[in-house]
N, C-alpha and C positions, 0 to 999 in steps of 0.2 A: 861607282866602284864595281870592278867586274863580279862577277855573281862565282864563278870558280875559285876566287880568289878567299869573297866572302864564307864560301860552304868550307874550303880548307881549312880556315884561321878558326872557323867557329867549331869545326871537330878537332882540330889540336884543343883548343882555350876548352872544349867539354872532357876529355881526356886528362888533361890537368885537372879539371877541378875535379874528377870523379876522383883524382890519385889525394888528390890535397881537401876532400870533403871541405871543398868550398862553395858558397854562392853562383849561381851562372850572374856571366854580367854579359850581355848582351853587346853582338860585334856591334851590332848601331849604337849603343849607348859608347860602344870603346871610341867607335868613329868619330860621335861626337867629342868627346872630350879629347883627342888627338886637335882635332879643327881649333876648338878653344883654347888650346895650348900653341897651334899653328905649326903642328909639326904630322910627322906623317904615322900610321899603325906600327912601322918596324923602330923609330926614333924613339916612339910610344913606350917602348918593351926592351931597347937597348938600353943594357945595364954599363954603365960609368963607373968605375973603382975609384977615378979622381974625381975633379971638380968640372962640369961642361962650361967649359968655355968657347963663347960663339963670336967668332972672327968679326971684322966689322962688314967683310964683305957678305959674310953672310946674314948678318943682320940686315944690311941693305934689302937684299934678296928675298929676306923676309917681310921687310915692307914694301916691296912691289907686289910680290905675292898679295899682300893686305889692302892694296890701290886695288889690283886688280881684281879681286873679289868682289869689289864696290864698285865697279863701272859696268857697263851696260858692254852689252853684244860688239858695236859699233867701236868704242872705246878701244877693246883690248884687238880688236883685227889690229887699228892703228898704230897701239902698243909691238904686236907682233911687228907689224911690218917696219917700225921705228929701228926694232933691236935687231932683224935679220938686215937691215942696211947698216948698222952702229958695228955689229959681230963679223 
């Protein structure tokens, strides 16, 4: 995770809680629970007024993503190189 990225999120999320005398919850702790969820910081935090409904393609997408987490170095070159000849 880029470090400028991480120092932003975590002075906005300290800014809010000073407004909302909240608990700090820590960007690592947020990062994790995004990964667990297998979604990304800004998905994390986007607010829905309906119901999230996730497409099939993207459901797909998210179980490549979840292959590719669990393969090795070698695996995913070949992954890559699979889907820039497939794309």
């Amino acid at each position: 995770m880029d470090k400028e990225i991480l120092k932003l999120v975590g002075t906005r999320i300290c800014a809010l809680r000073k407004e909302r005398g909240e608990k700090n919850v820590s960007l690592l702790n947020l990062h994790k629970i995004a990964e667990s969820l297998e979604v990304n910081l800004v998905q994390l935090f986007a607010y829905q007024n309906e119901e999230f409904m996730v497409t099939s393609a993207e459901s797909d997408i998210q179980d490549i993503v979840g292959m590719l987490r669990d393969a090795n170095v070698e695996k995913i070159r070949v992954a890559k190189n699979v889907l820039k000849e497939l794309l």
